[in-house]
mmJSON file of the N, C-alpha and C atoms, coordinates in Angstrom:
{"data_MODEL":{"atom_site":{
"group_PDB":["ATOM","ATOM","ATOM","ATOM","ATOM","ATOM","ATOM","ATOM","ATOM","ATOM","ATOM","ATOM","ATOM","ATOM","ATOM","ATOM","ATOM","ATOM","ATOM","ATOM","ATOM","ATOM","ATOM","ATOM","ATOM","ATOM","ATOM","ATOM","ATOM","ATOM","ATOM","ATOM","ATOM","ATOM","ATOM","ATOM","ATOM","ATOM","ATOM","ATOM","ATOM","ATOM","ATOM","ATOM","ATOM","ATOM","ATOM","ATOM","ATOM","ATOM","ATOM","ATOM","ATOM","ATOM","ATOM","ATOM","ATOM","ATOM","ATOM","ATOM","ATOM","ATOM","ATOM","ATOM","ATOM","ATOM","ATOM","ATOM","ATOM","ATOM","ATOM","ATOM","ATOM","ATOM","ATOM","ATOM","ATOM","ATOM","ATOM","ATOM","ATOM","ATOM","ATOM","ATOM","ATOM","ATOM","ATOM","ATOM","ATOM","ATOM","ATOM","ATOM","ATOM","ATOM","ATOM","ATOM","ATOM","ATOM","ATOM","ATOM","ATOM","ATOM","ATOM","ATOM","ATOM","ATOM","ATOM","ATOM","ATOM","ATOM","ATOM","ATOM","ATOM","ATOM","ATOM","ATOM","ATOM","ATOM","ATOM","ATOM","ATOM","ATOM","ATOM","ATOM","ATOM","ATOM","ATOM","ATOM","ATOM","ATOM","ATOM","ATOM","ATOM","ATOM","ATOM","ATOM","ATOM","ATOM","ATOM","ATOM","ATOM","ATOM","ATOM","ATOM","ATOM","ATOM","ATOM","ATOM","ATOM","ATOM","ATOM","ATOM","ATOM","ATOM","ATOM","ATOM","ATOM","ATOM","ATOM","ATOM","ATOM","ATOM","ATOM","ATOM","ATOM","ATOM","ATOM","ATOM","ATOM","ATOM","ATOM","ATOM","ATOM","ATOM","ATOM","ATOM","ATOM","ATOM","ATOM","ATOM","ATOM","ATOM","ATOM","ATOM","ATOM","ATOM","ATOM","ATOM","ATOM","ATOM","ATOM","ATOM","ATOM","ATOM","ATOM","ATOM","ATOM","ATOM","ATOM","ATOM","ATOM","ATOM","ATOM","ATOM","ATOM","ATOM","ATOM","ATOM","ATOM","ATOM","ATOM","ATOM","ATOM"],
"id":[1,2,3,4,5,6,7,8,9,10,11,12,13,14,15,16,17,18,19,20,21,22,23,24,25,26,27,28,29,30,31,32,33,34,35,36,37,38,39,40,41,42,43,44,45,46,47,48,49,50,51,52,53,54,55,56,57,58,59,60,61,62,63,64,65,66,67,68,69,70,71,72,73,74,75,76,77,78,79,80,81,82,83,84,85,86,87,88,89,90,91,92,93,94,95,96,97,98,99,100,101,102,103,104,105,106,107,108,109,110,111,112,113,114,115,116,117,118,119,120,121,122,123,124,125,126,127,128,129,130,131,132,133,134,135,136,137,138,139,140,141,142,143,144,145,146,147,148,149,150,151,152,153,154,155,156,157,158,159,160,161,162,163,164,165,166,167,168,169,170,171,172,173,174,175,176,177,178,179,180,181,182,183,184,185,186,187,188,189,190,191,192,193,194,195,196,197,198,199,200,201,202,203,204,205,206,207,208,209,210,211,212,213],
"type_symbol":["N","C","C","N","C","C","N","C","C","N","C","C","N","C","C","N","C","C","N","C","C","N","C","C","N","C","C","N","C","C","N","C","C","N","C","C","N","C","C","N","C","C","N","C","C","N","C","C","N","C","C","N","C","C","N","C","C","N","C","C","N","C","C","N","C","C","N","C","C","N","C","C","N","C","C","N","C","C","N","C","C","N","C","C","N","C","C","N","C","C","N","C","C","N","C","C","N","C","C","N","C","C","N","C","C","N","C","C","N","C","C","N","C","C","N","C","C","N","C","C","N","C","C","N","C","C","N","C","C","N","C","C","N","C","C","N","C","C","N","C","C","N","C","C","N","C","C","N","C","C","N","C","C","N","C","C","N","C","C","N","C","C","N","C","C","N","C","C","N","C","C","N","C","C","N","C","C","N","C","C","N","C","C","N","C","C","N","C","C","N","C","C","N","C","C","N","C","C","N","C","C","N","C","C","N","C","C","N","C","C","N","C","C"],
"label_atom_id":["N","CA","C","N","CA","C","N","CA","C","N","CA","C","N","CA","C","N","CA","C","N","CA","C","N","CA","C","N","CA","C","N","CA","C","N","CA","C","N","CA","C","N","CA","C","N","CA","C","N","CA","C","N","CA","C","N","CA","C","N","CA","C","N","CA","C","N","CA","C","N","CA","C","N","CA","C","N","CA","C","N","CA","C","N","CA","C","N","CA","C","N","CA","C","N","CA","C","N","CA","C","N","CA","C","N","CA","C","N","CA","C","N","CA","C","N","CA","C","N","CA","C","N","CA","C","N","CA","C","N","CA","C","N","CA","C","N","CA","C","N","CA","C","N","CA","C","N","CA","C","N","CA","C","N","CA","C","N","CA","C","N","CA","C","N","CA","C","N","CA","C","N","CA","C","N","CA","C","N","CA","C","N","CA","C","N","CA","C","N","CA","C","N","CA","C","N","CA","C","N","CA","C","N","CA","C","N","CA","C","N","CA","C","N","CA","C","N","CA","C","N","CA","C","N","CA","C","N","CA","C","N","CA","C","N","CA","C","N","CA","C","N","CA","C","N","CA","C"],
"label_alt_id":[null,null,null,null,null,null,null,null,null,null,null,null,null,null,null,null,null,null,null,null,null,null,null,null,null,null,null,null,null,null,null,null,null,null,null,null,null,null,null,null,null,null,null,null,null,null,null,null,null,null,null,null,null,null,null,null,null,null,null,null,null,null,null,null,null,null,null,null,null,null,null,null,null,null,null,null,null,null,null,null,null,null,null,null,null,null,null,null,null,null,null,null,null,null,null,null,null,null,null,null,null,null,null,null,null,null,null,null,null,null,null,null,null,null,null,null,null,null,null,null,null,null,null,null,null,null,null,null,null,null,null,null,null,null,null,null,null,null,null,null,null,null,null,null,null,null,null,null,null,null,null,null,null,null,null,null,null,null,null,null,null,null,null,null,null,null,null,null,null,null,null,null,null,null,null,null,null,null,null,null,null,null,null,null,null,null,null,null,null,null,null,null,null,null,null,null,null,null,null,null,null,null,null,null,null,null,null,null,null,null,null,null,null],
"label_comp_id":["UNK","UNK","UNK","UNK","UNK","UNK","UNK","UNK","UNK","UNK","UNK","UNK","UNK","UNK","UNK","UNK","UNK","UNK","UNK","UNK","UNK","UNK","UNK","UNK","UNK","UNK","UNK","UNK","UNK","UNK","UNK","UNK","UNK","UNK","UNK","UNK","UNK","UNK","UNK","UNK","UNK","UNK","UNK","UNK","UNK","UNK","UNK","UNK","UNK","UNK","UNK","UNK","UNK","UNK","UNK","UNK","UNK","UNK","UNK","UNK","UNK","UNK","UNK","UNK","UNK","UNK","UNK","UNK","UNK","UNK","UNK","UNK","UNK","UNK","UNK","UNK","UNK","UNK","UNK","UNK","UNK","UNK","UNK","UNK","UNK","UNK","UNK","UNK","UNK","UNK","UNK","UNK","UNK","UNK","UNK","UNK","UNK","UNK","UNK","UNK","UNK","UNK","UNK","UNK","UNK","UNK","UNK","UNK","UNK","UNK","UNK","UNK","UNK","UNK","UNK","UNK","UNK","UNK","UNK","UNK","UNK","UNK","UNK","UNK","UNK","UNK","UNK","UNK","UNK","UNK","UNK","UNK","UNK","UNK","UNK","UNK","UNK","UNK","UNK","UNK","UNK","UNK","UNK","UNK","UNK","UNK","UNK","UNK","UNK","UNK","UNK","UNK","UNK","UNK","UNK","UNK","UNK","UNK","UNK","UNK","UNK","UNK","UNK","UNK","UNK","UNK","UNK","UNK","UNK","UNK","UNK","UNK","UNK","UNK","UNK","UNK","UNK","UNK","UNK","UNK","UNK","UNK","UNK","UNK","UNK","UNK","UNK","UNK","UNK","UNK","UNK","UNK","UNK","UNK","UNK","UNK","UNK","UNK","UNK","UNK","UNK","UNK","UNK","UNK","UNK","UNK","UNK","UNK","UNK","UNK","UNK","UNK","UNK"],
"label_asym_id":["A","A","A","A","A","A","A","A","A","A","A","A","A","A","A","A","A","A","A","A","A","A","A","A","A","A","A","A","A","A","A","A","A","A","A","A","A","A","A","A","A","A","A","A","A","A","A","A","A","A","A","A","A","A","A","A","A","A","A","A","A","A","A","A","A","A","A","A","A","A","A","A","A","A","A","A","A","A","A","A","A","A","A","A","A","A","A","A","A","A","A","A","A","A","A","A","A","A","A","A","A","A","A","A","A","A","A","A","A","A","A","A","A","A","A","A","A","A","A","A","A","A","A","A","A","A","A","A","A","A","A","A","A","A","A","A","A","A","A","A","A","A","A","A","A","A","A","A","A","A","A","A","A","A","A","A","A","A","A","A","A","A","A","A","A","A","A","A","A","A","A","A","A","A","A","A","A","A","A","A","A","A","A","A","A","A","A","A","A","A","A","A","A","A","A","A","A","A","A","A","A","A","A","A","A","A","A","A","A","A","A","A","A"],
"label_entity_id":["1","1","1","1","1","1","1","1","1","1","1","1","1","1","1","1","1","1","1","1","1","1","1","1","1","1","1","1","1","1","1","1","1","1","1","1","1","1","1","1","1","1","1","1","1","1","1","1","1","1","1","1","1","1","1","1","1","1","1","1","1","1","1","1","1","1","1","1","1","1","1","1","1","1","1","1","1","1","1","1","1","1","1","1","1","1","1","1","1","1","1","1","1","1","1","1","1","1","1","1","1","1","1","1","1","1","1","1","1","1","1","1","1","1","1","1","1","1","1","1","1","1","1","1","1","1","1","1","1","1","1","1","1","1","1","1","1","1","1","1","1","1","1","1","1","1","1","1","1","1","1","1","1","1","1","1","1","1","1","1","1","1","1","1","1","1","1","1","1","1","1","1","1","1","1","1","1","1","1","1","1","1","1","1","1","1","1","1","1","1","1","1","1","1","1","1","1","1","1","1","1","1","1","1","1","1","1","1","1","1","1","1","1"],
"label_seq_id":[1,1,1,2,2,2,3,3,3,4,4,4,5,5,5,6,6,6,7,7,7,8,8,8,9,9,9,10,10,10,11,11,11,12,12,12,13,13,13,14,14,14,15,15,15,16,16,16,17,17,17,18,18,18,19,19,19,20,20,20,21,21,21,22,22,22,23,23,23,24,24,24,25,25,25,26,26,26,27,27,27,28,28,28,29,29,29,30,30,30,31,31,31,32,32,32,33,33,33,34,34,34,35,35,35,36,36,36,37,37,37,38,38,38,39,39,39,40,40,40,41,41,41,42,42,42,43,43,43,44,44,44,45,45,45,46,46,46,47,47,47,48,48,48,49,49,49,50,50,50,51,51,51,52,52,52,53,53,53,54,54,54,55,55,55,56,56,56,57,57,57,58,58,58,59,59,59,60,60,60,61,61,61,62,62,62,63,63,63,64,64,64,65,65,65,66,66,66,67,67,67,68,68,68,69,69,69,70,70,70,71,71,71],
"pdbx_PDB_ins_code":[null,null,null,null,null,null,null,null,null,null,null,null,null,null,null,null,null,null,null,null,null,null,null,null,null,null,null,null,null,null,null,null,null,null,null,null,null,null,null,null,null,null,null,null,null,null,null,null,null,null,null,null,null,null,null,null,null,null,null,null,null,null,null,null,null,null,null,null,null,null,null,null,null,null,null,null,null,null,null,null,null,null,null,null,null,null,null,null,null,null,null,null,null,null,null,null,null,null,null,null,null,null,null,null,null,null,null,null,null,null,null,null,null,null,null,null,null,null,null,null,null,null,null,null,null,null,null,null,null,null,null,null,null,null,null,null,null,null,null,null,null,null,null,null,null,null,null,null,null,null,null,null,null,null,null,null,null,null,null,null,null,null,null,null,null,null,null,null,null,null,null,null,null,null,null,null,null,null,null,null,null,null,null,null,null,null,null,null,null,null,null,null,null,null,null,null,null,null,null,null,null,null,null,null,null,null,null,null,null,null,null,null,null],
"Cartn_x":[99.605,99.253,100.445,100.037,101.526,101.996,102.793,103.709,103.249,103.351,102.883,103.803,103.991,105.104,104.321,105.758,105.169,106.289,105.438,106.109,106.704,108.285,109.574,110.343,110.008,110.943,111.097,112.407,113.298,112.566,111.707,111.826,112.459,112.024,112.503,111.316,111.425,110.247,110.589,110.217,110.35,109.313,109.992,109.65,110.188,109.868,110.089,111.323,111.341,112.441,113.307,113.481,114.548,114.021,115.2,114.923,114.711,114.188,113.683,113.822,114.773,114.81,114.271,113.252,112.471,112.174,111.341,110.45,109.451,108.588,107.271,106.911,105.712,105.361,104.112,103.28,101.883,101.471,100.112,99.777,98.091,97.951,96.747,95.483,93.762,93.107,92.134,91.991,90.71,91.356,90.731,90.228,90.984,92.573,92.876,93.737,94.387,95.271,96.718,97.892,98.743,99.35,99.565,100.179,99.039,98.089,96.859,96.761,97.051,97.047,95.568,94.565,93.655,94.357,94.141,94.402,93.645,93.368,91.839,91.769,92.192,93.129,91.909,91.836,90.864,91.329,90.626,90.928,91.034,90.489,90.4,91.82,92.117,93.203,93.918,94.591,95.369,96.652,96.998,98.549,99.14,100.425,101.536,102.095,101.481,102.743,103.967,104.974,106.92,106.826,108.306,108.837,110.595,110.551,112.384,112.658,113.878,115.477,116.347,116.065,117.137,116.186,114.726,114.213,113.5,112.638,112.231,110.824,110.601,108.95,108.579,107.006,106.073,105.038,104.483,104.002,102.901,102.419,101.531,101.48,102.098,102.379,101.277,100.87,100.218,101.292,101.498,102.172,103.223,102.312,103.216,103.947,104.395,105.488,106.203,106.254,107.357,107.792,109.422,109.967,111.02,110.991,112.014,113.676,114.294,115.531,116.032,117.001,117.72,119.33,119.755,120.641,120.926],
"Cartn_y":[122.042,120.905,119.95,118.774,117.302,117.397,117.558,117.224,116.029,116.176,115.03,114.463,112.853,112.481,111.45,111.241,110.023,109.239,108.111,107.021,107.037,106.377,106.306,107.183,108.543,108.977,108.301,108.641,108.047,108.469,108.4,109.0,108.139,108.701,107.751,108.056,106.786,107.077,105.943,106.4,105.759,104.654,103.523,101.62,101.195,101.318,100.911,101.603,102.581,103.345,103.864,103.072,103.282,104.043,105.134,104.957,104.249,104.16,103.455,104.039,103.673,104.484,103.351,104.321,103.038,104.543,103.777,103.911,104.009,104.896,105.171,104.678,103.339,102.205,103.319,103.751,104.045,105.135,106.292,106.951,105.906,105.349,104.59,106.313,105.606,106.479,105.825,104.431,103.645,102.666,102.47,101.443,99.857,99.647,98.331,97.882,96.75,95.837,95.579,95.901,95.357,94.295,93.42,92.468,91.966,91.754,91.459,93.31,93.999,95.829,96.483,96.767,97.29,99.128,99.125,100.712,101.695,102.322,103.21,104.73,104.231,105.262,106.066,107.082,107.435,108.814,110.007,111.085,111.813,112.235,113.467,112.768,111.443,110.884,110.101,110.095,109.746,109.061,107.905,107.232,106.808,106.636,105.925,104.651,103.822,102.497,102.689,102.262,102.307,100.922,101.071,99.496,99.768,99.267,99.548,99.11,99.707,99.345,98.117,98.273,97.602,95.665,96.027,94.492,93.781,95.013,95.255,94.422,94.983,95.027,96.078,96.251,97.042,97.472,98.662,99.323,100.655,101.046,102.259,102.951,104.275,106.046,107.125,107.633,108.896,110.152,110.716,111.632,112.316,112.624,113.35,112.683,111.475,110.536,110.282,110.794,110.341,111.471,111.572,112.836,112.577,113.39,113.198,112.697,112.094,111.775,112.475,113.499,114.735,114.034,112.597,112.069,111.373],
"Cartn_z":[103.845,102.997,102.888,103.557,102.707,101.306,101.245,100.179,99.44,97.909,96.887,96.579,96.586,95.944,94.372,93.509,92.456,92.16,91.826,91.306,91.645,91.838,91.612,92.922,93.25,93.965,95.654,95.431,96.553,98.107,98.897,100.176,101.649,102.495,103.894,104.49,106.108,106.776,107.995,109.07,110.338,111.032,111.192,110.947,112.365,113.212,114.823,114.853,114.748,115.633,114.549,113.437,112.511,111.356,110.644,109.747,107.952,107.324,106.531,104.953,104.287,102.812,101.885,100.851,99.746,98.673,98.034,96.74,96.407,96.391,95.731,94.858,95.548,94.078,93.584,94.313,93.45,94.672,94.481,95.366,95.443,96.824,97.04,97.278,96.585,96.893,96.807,97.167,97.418,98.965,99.844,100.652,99.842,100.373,100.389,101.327,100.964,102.118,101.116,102.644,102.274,103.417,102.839,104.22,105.326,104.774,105.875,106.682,106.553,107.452,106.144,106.693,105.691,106.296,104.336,104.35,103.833,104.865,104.607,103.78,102.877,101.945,100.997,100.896,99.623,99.266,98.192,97.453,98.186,99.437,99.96,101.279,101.605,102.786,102.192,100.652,100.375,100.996,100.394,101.147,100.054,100.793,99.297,99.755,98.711,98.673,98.57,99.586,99.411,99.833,98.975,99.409,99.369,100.697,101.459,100.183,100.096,99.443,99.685,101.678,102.118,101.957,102.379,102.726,101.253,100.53,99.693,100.147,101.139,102.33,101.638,101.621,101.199,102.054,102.385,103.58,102.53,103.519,102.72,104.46,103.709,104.612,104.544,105.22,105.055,104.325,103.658,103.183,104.031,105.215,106.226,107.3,106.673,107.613,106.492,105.348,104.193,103.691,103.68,103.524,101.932,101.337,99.942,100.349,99.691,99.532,98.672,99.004,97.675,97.107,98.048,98.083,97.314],
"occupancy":[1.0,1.0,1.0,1.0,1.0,1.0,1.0,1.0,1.0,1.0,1.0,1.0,1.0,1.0,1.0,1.0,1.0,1.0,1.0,1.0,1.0,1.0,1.0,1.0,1.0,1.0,1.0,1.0,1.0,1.0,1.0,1.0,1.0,1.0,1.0,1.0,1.0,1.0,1.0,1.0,1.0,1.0,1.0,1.0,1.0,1.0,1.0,1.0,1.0,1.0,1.0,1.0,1.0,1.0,1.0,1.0,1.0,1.0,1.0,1.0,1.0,1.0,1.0,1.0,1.0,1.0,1.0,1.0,1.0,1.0,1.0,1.0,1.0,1.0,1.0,1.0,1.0,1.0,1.0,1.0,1.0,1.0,1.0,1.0,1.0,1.0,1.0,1.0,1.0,1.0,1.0,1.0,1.0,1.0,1.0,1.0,1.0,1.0,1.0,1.0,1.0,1.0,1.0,1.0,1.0,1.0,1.0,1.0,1.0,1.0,1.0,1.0,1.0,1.0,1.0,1.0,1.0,1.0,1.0,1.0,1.0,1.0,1.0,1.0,1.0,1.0,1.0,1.0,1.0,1.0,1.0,1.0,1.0,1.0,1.0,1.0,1.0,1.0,1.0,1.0,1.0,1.0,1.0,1.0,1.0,1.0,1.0,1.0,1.0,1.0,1.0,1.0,1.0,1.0,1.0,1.0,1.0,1.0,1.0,1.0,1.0,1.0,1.0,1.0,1.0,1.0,1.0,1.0,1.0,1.0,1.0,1.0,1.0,1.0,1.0,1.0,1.0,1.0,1.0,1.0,1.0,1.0,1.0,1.0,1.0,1.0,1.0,1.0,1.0,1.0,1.0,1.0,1.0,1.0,1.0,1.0,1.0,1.0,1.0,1.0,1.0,1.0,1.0,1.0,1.0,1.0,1.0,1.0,1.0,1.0,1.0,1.0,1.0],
"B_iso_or_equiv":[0.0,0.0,0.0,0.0,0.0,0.0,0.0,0.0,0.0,0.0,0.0,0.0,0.0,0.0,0.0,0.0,0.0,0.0,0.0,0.0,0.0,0.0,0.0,0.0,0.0,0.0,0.0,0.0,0.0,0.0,0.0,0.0,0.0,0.0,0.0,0.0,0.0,0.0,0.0,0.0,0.0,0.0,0.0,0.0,0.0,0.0,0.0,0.0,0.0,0.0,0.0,0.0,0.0,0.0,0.0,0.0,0.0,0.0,0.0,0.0,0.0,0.0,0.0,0.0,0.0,0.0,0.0,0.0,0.0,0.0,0.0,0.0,0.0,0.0,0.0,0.0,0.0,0.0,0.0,0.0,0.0,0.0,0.0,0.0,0.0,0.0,0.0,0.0,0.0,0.0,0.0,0.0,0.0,0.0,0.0,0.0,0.0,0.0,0.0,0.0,0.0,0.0,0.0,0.0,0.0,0.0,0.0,0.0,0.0,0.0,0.0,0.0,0.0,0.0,0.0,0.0,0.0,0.0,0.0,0.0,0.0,0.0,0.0,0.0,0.0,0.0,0.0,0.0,0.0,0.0,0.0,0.0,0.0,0.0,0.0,0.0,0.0,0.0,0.0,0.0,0.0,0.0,0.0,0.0,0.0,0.0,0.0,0.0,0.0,0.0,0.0,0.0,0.0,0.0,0.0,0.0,0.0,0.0,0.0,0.0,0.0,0.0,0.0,0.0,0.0,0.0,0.0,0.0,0.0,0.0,0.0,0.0,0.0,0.0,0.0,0.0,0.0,0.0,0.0,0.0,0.0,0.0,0.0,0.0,0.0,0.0,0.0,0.0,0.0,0.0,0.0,0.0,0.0,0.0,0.0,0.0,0.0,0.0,0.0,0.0,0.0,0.0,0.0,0.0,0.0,0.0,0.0,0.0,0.0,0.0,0.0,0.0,0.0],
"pdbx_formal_charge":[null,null,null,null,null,null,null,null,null,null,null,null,null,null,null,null,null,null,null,null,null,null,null,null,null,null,null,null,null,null,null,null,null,null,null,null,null,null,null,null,null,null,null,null,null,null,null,null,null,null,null,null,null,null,null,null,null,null,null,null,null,null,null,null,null,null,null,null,null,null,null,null,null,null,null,null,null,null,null,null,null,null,null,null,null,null,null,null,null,null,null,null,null,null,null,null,null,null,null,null,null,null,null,null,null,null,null,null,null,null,null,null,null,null,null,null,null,null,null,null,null,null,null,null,null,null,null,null,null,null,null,null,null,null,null,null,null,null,null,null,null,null,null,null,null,null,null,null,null,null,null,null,null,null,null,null,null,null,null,null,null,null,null,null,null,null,null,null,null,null,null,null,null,null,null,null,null,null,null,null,null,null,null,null,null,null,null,null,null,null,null,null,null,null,null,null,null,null,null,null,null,null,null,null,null,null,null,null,null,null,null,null,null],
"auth_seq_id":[1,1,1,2,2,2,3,3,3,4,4,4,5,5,5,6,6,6,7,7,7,8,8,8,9,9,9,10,10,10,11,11,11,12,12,12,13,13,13,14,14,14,15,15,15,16,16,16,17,17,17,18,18,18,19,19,19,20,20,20,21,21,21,22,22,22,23,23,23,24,24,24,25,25,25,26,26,26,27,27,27,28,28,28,29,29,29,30,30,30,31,31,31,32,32,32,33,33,33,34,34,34,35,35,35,36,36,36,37,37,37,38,38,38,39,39,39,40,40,40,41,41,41,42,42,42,43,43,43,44,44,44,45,45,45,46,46,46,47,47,47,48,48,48,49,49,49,50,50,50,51,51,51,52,52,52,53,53,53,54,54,54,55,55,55,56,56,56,57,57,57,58,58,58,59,59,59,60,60,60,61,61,61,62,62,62,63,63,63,64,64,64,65,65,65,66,66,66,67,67,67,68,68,68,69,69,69,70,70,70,71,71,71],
"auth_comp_id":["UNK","UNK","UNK","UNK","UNK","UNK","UNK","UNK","UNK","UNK","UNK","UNK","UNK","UNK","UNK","UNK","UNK","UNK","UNK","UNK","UNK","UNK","UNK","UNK","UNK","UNK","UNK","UNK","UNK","UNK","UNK","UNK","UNK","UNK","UNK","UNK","UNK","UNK","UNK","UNK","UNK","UNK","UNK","UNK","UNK","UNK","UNK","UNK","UNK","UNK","UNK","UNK","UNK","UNK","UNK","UNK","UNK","UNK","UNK","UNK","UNK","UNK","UNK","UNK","UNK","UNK","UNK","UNK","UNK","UNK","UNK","UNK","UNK","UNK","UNK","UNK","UNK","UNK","UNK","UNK","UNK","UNK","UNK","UNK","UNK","UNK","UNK","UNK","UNK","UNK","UNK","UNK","UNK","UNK","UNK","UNK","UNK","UNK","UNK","UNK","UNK","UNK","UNK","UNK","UNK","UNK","UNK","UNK","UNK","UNK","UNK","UNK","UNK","UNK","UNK","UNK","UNK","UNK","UNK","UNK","UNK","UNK","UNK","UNK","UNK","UNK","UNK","UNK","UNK","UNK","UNK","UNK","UNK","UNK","UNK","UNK","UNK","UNK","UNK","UNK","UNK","UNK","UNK","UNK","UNK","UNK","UNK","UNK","UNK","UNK","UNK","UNK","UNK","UNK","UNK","UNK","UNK","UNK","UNK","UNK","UNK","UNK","UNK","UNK","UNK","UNK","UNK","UNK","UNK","UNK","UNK","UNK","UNK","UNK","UNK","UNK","UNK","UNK","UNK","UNK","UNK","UNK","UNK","UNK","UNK","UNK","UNK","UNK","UNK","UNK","UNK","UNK","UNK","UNK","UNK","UNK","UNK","UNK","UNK","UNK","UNK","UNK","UNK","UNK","UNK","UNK","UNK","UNK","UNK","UNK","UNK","UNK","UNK"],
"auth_asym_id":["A","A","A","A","A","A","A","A","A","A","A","A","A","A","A","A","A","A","A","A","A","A","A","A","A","A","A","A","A","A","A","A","A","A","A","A","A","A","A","A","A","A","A","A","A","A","A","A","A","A","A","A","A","A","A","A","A","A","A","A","A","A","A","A","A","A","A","A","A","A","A","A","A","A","A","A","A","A","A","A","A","A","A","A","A","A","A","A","A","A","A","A","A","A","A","A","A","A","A","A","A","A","A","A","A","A","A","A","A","A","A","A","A","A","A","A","A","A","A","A","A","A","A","A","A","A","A","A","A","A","A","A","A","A","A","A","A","A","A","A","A","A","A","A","A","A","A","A","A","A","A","A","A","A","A","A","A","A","A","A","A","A","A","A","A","A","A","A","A","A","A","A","A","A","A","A","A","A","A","A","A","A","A","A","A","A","A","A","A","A","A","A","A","A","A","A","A","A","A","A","A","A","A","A","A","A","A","A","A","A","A","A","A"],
"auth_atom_id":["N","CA","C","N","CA","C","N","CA","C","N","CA","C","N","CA","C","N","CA","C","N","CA","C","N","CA","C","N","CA","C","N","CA","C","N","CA","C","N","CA","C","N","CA","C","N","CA","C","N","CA","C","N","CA","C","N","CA","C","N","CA","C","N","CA","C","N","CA","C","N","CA","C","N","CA","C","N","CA","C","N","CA","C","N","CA","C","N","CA","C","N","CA","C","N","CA","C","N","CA","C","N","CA","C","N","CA","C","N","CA","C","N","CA","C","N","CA","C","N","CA","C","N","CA","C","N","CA","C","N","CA","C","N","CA","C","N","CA","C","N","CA","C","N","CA","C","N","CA","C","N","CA","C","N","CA","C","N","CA","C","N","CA","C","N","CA","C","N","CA","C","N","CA","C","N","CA","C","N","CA","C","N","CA","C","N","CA","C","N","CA","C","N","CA","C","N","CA","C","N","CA","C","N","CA","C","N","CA","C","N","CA","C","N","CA","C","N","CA","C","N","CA","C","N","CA","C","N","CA","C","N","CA","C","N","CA","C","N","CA","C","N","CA","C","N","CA","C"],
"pdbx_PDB_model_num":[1,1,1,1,1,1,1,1,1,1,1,1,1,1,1,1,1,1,1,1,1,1,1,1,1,1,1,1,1,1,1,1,1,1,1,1,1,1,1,1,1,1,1,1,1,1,1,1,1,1,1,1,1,1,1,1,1,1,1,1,1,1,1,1,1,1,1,1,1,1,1,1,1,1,1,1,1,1,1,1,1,1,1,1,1,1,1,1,1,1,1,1,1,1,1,1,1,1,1,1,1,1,1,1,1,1,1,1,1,1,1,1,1,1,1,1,1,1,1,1,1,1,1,1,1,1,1,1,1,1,1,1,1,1,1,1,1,1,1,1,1,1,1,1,1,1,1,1,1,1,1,1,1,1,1,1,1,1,1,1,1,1,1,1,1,1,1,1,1,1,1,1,1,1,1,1,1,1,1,1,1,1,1,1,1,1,1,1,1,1,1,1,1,1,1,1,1,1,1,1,1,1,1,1,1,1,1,1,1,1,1,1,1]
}}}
């Protein structure tokens, strides 16, 4: 089973090649859009809104491409 994250915690995640450290805005579980990208998100295929640190761009992950920051 993926790992749950909330709110606030720190994770990383890989953005054309690089990696990518941000923030857990919200866990998505309905069908929306970020950036013109529809995200087909719901209860049983959950995703999370992050938004980099470095650009403070906003993206939505499947769980299992976003790993915790213990740093």
């Amino acid at each position: 089973m993926s790992e749950s994250f909330q709110k606030g915690d720190r994770v990383k995640w890989k953005s054309a090649g690089k990696e990518v450290i941000g923030e857990v805005e919200e866990k998505l579980t309905e069908p929306t859009d970020i950036k013109g990208h529809h995200v087909a998100a719901s209860d049983s295929n959950p995703e999370y809104r992050v938004k980099s640190e470095k650009t403070g761009s906003e993206a939505a992950h499947k769980p299992e491409s976003l790993e915790k920051v213990t740093e």
